[in-house]
N, C-alpha and C positions, 0 to 999 in steps of 0.2 A: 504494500500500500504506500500510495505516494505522503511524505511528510512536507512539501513544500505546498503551498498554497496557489497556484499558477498551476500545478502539476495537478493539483485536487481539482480544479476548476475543468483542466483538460479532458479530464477521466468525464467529467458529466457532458462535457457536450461532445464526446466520441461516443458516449453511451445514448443520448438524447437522435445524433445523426444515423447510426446504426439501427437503433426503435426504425426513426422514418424511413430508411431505406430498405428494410426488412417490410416492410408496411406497402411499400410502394414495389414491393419484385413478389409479393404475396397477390396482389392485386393486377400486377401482369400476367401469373401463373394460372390464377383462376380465370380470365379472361380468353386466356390460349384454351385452356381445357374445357371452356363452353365453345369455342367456334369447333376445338377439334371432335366434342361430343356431337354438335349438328351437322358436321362434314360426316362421321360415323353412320348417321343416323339416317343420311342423303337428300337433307332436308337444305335444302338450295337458300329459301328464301331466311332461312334463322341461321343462318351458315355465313350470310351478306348480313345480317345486322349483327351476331357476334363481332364479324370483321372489322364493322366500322368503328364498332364502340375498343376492339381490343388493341386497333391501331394507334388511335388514341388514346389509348391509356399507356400503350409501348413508347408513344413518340413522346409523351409527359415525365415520363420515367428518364426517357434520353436527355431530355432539356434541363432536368435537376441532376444530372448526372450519376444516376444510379445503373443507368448502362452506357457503352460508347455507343455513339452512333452509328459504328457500323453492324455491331451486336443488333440492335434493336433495329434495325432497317433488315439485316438478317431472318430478324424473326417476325416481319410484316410480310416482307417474302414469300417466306414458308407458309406462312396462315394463307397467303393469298393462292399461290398456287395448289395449296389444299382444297381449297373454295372452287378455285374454277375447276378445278378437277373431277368436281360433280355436273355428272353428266345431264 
């Protein structure tokens, strides 16, 4: 445990950043795993509004920097070509 006071300070707001970013890649994970369930399920039309909603929340995640951009352009991608892939 840290004894300097600067050092104490640090520990809560790396623990405060890590909450939010855990919080913000929990909420990508479960966005991915509903469009991948409507792509599953070959449901075209819930497949396209998972997508929009999960892109957006990928691309919010990139701009607070909890992923790079090219990670998360990565995985709009993927959702997307999952999506069209329903015949």
């Amino acid at each position: 445990m840290a004894n300097i006071k600067s050092a104490k300070k640090r520990i809560l707001v790396t623990q405060t950043k890590t909450d939010r970013n855990k919080a913000i890649r929990s909420k990508v994970k479960t966005s991915i795993k509903k469009v991948e369930a409507a792509v599953a399920a070959n449901d075209k039309e819930a497949a396209q509004a998972a997508l929009l909603e999960a892109t957006s929340t990928i691309d919010k995640a990139a701009t607070k920097g909890v992923y790079h951009k090219n990670n998360a352009s990565r995985k709009v991608a993927r959702l997307a070509k999952a999506v069209n892939s329903i015949a």
